[in-house]
C-alpha positions, 0 to 999 in steps of 0.5 A, spaced: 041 467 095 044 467 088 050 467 086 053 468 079 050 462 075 051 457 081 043 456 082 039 459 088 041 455 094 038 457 101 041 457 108 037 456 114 039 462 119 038 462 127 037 469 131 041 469 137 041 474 142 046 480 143 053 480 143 053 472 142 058 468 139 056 466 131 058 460 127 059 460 121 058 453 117 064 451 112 058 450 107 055 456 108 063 460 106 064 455 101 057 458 096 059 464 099 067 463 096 071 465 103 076 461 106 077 461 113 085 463 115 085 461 122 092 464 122 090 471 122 082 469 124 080 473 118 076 471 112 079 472 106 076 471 096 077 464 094 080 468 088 081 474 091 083 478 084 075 479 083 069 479 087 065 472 085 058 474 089 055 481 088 051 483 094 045 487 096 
């Protein structure tokens, strides 16, 4: 994955079974620039006024 003009970085990724409960790692959201509210159990933009990673 790229990410603006961070280097290409690579995350390992396990395939679980259906309706399993996934895990995020606090690297993976930090390169992807979320933050993770647990009060609200949400996923919020570090910035939030403008996308910092353009998926496809």
């Amino acid at each position: 994955m790229r990410s603006g003009c961070r280097p290409a970085r690579s995350v390992d990724a396990i395939v679980l079974p259906p309706f399993s409960e996934v895990l995020v790692g606090q690297t993976v959201l930090k390169f992807l620039d979320l933050i993770a509210d647990s009060r609200n159990r949400t996923l919020k933009p570090r910035m939030p006024d403008y996308p910092l990673l353009n998926m496809k």
